[in-house]
C-alpha atoms as an extended CHARMM CRD file, in Angstrom:
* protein
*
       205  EXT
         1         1  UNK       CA              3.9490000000        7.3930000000      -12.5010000000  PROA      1               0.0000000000
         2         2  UNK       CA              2.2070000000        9.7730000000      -10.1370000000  PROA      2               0.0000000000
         3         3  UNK       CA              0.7810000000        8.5790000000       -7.0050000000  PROA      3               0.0000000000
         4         4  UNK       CA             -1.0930000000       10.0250000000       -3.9900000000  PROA      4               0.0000000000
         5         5  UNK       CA              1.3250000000        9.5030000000       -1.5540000000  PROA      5               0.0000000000
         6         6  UNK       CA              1.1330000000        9.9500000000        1.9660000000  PROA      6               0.0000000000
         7         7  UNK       CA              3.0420000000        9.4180000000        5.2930000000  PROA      7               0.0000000000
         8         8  UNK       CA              1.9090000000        6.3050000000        7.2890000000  PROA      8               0.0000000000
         9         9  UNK       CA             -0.4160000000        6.6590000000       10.3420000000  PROA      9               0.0000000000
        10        10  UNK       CA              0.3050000000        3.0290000000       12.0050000000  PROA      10              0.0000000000
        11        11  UNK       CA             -3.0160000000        3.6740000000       13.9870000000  PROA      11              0.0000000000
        12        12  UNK       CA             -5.3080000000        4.5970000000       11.2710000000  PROA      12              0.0000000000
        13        13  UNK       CA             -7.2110000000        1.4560000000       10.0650000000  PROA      13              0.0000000000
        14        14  UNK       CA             -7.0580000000        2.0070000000        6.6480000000  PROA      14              0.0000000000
        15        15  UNK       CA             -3.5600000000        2.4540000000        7.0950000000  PROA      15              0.0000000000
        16        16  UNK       CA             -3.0910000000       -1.0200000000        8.5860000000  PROA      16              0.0000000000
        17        17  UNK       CA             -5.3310000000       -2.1510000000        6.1520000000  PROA      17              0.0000000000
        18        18  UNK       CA             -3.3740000000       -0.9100000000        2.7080000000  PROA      18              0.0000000000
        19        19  UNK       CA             -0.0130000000       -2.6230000000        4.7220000000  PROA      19              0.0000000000
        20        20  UNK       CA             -1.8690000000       -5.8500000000        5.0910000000  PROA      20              0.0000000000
        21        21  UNK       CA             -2.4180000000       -5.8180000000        1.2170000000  PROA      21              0.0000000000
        22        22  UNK       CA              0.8870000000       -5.4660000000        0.2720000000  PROA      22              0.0000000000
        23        23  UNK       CA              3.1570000000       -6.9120000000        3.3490000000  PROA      23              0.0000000000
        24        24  UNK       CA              5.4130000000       -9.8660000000        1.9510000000  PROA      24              0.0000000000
        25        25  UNK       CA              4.9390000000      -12.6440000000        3.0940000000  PROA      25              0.0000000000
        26        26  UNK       CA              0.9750000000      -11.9260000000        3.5570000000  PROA      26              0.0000000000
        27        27  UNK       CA             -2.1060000000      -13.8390000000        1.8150000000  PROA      27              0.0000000000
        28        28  UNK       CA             -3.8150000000      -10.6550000000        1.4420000000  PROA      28              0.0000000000
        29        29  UNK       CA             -0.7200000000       -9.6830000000       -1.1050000000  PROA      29              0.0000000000
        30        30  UNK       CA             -1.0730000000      -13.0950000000       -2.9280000000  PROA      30              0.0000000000
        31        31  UNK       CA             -3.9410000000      -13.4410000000       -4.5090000000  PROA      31              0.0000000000
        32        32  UNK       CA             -6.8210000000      -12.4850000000       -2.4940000000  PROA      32              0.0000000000
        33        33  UNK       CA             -6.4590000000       -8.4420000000       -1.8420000000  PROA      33              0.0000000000
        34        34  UNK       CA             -7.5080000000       -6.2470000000        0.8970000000  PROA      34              0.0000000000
        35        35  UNK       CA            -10.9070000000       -5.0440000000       -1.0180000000  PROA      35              0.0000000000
        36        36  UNK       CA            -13.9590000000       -3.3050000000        1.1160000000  PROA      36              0.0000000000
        37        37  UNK       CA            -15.7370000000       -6.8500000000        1.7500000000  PROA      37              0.0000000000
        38        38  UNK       CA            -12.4850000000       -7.6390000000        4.0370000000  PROA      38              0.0000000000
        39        39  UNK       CA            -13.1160000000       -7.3160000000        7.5300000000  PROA      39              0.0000000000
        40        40  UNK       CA            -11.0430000000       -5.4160000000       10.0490000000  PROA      40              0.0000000000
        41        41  UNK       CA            -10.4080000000       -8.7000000000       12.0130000000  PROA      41              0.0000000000
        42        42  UNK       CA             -9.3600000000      -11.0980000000        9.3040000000  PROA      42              0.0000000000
        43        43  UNK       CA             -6.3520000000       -7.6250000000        8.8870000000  PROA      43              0.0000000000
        44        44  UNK       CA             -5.9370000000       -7.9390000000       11.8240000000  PROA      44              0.0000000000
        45        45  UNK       CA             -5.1920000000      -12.0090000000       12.4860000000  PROA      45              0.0000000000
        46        46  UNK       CA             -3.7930000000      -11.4360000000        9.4100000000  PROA      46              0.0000000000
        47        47  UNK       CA             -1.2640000000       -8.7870000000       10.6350000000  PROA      47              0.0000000000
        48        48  UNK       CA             -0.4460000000      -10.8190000000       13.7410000000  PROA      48              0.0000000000
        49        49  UNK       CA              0.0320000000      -13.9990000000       11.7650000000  PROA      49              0.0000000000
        50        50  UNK       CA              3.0550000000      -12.1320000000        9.5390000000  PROA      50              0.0000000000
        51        51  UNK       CA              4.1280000000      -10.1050000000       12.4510000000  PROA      51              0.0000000000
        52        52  UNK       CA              2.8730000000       -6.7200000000       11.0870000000  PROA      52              0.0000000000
        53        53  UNK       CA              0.9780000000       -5.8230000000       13.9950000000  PROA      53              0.0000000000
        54        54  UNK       CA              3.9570000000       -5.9360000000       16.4240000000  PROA      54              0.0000000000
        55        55  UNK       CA              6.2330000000       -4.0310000000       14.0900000000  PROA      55              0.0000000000
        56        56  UNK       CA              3.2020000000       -1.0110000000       13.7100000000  PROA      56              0.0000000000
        57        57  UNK       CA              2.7770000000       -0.6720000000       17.3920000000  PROA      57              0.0000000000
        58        58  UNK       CA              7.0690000000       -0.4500000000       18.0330000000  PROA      58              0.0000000000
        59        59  UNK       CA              7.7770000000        2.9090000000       18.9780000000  PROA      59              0.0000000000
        60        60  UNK       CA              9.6820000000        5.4810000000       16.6550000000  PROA      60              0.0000000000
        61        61  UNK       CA              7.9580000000        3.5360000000       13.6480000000  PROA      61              0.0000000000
        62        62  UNK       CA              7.3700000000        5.3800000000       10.4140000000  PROA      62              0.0000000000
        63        63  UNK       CA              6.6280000000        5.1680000000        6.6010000000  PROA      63              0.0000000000
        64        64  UNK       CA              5.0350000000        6.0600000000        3.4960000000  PROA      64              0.0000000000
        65        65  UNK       CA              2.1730000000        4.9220000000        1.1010000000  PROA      65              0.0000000000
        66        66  UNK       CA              1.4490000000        5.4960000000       -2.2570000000  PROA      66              0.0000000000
        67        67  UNK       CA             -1.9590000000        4.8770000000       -3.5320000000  PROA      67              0.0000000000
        68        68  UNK       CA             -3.0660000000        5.0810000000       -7.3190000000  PROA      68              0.0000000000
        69        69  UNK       CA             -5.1140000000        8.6700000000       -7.7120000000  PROA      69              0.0000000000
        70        70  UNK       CA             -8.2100000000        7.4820000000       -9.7070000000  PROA      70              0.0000000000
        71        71  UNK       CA            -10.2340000000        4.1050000000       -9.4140000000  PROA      71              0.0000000000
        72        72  UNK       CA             -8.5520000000        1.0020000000      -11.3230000000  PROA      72              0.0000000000
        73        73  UNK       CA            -11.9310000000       -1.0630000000      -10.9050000000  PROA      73              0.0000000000
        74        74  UNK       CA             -9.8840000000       -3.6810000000      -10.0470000000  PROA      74              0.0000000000
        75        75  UNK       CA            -11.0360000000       -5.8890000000       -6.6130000000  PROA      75              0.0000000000
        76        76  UNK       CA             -7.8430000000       -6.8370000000       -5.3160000000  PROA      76              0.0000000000
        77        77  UNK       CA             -6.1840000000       -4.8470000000       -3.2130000000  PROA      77              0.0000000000
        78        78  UNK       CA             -8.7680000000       -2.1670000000       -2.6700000000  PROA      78              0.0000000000
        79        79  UNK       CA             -8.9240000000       -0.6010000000        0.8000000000  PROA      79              0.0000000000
        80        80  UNK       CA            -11.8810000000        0.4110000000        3.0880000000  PROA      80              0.0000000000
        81        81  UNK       CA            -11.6010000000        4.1650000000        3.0990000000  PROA      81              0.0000000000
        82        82  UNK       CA            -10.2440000000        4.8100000000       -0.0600000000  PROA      82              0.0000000000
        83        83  UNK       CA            -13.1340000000        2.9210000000       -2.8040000000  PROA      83              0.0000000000
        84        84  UNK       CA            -11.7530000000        1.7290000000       -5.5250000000  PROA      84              0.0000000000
        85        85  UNK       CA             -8.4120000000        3.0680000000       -5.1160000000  PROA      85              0.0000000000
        86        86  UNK       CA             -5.3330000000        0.3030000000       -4.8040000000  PROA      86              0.0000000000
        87        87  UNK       CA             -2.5610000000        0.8500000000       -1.8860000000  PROA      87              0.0000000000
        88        88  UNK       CA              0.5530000000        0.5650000000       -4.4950000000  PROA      88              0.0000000000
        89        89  UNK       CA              3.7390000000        1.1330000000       -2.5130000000  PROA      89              0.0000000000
        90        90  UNK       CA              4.9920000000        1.5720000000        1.2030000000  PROA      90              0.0000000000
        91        91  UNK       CA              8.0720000000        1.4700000000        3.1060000000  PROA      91              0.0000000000
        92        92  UNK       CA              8.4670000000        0.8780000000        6.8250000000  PROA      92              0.0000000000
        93        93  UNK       CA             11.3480000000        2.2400000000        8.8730000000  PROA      93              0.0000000000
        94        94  UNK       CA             12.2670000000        2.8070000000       12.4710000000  PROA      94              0.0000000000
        95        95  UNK       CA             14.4350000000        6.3720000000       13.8160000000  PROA      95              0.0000000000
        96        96  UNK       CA             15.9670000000        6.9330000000       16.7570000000  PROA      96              0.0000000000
        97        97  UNK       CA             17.5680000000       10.1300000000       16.2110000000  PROA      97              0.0000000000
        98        98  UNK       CA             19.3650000000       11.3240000000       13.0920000000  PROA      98              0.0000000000
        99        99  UNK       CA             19.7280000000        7.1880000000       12.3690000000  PROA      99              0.0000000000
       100       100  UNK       CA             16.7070000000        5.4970000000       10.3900000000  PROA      100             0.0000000000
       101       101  UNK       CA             16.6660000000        1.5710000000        9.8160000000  PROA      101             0.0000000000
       102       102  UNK       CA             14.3720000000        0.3330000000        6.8700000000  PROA      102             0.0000000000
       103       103  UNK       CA             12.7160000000       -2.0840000000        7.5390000000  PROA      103             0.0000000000
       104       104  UNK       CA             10.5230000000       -3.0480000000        4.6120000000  PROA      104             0.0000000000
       105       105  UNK       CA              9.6470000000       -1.6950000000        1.3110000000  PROA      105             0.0000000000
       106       106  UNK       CA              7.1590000000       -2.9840000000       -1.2160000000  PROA      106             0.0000000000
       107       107  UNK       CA              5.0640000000       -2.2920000000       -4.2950000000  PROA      107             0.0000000000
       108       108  UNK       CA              2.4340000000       -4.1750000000       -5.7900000000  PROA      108             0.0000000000
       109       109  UNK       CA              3.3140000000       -7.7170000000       -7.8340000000  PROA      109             0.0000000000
       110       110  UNK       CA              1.6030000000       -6.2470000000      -11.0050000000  PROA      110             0.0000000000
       111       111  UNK       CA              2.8460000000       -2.2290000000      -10.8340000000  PROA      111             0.0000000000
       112       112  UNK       CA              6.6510000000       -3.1980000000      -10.4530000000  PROA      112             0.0000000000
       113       113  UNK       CA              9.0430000000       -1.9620000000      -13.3550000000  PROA      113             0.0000000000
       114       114  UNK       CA              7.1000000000        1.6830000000      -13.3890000000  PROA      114             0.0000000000
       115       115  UNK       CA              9.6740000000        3.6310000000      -11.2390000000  PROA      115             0.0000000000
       116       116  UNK       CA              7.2780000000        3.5740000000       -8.1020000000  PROA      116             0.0000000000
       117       117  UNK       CA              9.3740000000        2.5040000000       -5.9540000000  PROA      117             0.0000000000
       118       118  UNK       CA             11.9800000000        4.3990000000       -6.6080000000  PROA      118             0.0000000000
       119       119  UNK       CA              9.6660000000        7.3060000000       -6.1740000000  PROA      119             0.0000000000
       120       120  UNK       CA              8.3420000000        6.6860000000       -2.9500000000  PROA      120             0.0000000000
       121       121  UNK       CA             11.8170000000        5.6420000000       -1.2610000000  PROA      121             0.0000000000
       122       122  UNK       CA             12.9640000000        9.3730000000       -3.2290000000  PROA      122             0.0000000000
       123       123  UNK       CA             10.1850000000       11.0240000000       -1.2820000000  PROA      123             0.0000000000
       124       124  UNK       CA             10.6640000000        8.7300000000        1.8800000000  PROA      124             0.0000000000
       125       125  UNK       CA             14.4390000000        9.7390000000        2.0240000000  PROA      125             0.0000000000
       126       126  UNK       CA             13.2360000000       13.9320000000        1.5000000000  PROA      126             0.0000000000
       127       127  UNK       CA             10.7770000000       13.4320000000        4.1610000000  PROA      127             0.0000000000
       128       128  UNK       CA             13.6000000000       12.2630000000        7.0480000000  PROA      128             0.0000000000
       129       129  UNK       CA             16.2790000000       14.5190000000        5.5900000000  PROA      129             0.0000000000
       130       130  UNK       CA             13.1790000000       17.6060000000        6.1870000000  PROA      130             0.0000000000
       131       131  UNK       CA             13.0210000000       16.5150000000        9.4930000000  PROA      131             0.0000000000
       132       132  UNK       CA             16.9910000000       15.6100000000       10.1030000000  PROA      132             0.0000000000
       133       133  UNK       CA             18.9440000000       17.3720000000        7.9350000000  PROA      133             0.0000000000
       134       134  UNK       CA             22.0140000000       15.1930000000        9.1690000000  PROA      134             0.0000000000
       135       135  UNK       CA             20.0030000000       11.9270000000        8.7660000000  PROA      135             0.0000000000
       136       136  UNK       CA             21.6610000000        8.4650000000        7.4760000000  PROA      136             0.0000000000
       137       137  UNK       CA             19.2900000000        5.7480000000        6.1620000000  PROA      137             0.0000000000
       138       138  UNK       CA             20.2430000000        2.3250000000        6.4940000000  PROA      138             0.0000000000
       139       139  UNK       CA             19.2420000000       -0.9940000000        4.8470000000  PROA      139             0.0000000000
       140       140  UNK       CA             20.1390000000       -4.3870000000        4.1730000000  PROA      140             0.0000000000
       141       141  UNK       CA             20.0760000000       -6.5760000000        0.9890000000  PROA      141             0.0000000000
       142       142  UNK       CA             21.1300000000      -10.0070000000        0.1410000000  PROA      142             0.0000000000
       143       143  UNK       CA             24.3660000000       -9.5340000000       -2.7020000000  PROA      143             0.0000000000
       144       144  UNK       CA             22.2220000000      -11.7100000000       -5.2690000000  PROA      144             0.0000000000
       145       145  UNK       CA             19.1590000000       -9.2120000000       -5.1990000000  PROA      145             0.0000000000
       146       146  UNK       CA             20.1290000000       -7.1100000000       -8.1970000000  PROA      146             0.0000000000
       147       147  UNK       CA             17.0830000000       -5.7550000000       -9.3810000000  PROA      147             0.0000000000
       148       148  UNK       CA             16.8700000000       -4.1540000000       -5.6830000000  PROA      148             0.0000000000
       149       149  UNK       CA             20.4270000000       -3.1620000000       -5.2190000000  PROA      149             0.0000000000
       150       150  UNK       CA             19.9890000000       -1.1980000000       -8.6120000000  PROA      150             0.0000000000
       151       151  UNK       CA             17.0040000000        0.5680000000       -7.1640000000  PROA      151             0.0000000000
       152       152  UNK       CA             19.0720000000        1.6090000000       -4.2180000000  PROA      152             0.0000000000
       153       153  UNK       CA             21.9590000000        2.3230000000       -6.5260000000  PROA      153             0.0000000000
       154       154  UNK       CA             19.7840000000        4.7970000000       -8.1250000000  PROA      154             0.0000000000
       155       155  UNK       CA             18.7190000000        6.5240000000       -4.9980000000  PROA      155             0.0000000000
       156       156  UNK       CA             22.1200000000        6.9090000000       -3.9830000000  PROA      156             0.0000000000
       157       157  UNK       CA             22.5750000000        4.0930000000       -1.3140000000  PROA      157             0.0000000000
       158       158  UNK       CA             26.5670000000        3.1480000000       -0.7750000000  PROA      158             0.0000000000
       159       159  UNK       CA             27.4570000000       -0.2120000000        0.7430000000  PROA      159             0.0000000000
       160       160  UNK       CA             29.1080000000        0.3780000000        4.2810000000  PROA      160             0.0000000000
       161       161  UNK       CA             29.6420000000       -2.9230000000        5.4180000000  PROA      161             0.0000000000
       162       162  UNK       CA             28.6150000000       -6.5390000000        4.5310000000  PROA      162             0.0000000000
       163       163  UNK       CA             27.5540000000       -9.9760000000        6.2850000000  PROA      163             0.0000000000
       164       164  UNK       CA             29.1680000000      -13.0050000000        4.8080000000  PROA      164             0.0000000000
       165       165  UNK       CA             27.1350000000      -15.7030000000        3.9790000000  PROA      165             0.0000000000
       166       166  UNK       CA             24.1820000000      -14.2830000000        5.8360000000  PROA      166             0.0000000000
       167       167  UNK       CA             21.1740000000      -15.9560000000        3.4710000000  PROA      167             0.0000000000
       168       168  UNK       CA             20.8290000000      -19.3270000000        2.8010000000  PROA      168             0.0000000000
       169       169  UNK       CA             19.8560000000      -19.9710000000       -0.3090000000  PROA      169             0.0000000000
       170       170  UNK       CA             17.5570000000      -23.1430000000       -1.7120000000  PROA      170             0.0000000000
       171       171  UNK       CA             17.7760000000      -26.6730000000       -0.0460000000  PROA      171             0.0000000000
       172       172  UNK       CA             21.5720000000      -25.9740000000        0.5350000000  PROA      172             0.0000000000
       173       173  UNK       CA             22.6130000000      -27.8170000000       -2.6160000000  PROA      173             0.0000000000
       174       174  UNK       CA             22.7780000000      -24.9420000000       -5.3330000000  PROA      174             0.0000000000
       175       175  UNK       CA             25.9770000000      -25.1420000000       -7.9620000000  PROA      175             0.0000000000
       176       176  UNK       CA             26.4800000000      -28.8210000000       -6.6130000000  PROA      176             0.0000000000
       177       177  UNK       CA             27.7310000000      -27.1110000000       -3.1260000000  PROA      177             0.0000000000
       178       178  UNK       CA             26.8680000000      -28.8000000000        0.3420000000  PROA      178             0.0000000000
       179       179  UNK       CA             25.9340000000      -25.3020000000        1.5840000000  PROA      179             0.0000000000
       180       180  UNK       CA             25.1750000000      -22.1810000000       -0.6500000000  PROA      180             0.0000000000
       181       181  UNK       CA             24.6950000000      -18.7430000000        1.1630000000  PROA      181             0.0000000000
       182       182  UNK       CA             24.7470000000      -14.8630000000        0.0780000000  PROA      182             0.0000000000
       183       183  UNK       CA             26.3780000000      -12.2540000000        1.5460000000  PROA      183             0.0000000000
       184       184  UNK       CA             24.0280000000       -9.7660000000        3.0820000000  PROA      184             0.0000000000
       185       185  UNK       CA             24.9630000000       -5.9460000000        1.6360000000  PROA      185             0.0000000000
       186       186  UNK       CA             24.9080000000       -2.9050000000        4.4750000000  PROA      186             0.0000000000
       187       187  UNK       CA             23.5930000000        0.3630000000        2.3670000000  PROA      187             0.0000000000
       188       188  UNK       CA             23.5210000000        3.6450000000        3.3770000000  PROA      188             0.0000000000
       189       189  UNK       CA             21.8150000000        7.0640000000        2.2590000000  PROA      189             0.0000000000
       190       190  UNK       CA             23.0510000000       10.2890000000        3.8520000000  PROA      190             0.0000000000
       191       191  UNK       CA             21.4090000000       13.4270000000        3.6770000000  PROA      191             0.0000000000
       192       192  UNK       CA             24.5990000000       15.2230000000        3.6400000000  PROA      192             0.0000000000
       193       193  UNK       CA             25.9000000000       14.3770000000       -0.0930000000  PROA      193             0.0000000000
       194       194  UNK       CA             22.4840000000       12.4890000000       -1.0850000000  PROA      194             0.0000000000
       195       195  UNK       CA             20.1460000000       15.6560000000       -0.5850000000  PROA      195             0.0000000000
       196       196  UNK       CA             20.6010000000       17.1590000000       -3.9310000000  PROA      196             0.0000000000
       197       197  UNK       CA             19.7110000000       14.0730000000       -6.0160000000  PROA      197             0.0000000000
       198       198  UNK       CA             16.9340000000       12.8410000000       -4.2500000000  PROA      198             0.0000000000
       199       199  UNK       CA             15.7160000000       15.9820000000       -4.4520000000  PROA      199             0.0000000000
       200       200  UNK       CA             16.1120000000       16.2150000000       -8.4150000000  PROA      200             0.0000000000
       201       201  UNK       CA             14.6240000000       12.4240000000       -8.5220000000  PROA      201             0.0000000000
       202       202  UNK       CA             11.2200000000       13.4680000000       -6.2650000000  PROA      202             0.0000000000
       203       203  UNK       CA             10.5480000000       16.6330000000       -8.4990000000  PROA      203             0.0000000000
       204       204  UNK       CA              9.3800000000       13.5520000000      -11.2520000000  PROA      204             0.0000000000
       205       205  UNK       CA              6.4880000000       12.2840000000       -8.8680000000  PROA      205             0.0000000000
C-alpha cells in the first residue's frame, strides 16, 4: 500500500498531533481520533497524560510517519494540517551513534494486515543505515507476540539476547499457574548484512 511517508519533526504540531492519534495506550487512538475540531491543548494533556510529550522532547529522538495520500472522508484520526488525510503508521526511536533503540511502532487499528508496517519500519531501517552505514537497530518484544515477531522476522531482525519472564501476563493465574510471565525477545537489525533486503523490501512502497 503506498503511503506519503515522511521523517518525524517532534516539534512540528501536526507532527505531535498525528502521534497523539495513533500512540498506544492513547484515547485519541481508541475511538475518538485526532480530527481538525481537536484542539492543540487537549494533544497536548493528552500527550503528557501517556507520556508522549516527554519522550518527543528527549534528545537524539527520531521517527517516521506514514499518512494515506488522498482523503478517506473518514473523521477519526484526521490531523490539523493535513485535511482529510489519516496519520497511518509511525515509529519512534532514539540514536546515539551508530546504535538506535526503538522505541515504539504503530499503525492504525483498522489498516493493520496491509504490509504498512512493514513498509515504514523497511524505510525507517534505509533511512538510519543512509545516515550510518554501520548502524544496528534494536528492539524488544514479548516471546508470545507472534504476529509482531513475524513482522520483524520479515525485516530481518535476529534475536540477540532475551529477558526471562520479563511480562506478566493476565491476573497471574493463566494455565492454572500461580504466576504466568513471557520472556521478553532482544532483536536486532544491522545494516551490514540487512542492507540489501531492506532495500529490495522499500522499492514496493
Amino acid at each position: 500500500m503506498q503511503l506519503d511517508w515522511q521523517l518525524l519533526d517532534p516539534a512540528d504540531a501536526v507532527h505531535q498531533a498525528a502521534l497523539a492519534s495513533l500512540y498506544p495506550f492513547n484515547r485519541l487512538a481508541t475511538g475518538q481520533g485526532a480530527d481538525q475540531k481537536t484542539s492543540q491543548k487537549t494533544i497536548q494533556k493528552t500527550n503528557q497524560k501517556t507520556g508522549l510529550d516527554r519522550l518527543l522532547a528527549s534528545p537524539r529522538i527520531c521517527g517516521l510517519l506514514g499518512w494515506e495520500l488522498q482523503a478517506s472522508g473518514l473523521r477519526d484520526r484526521k490531523v490539523p494540517g493535513r485535511p482529510g488525510r489519516r496519520a497511518l503508521f509511525f515509529c519512534l526511536a532514539r540514536r546515539a551513534g551508530p546504535v538506535c533503540d526503538m522505541i515504539e511502532l504503530a499503525t492504525a487499528a483498522d489498516m493493520r494486515r496491509r504490509g504498512i508496517a512493514l513498509c515504514g519500519l523497511a524505510r525507517f531501517c534505509l533511512y538510519i543505515a543512509q545516515q550510518q552505514p554501520q548502524a544496528e537497530i534494536f528492539l524488544e518484544v514479548a516471546e508470545d507476540n507472534l504476529a509482531a515477531r513475524q513482522l520483524y522476522q520479515k525485516a530481518g531482525f535476529a534475536e540477540q539476547a532475551r529477558r526471562p519472564g520479563y511480562y506478566r501476563r493476565g491476573d497471574g493465574r493463566v494455565d492454572g499457574r500461580v504466576d504466568s510471565r513471557v520472556d521478553a525477545l532482544l532483536l536486532c537489525w544491522q545494516a551490514g548484512s540487512g542492507l540489501a533486503h531492506i532495500e529490495s523490501l522499500a522499492k514496493g512502497c
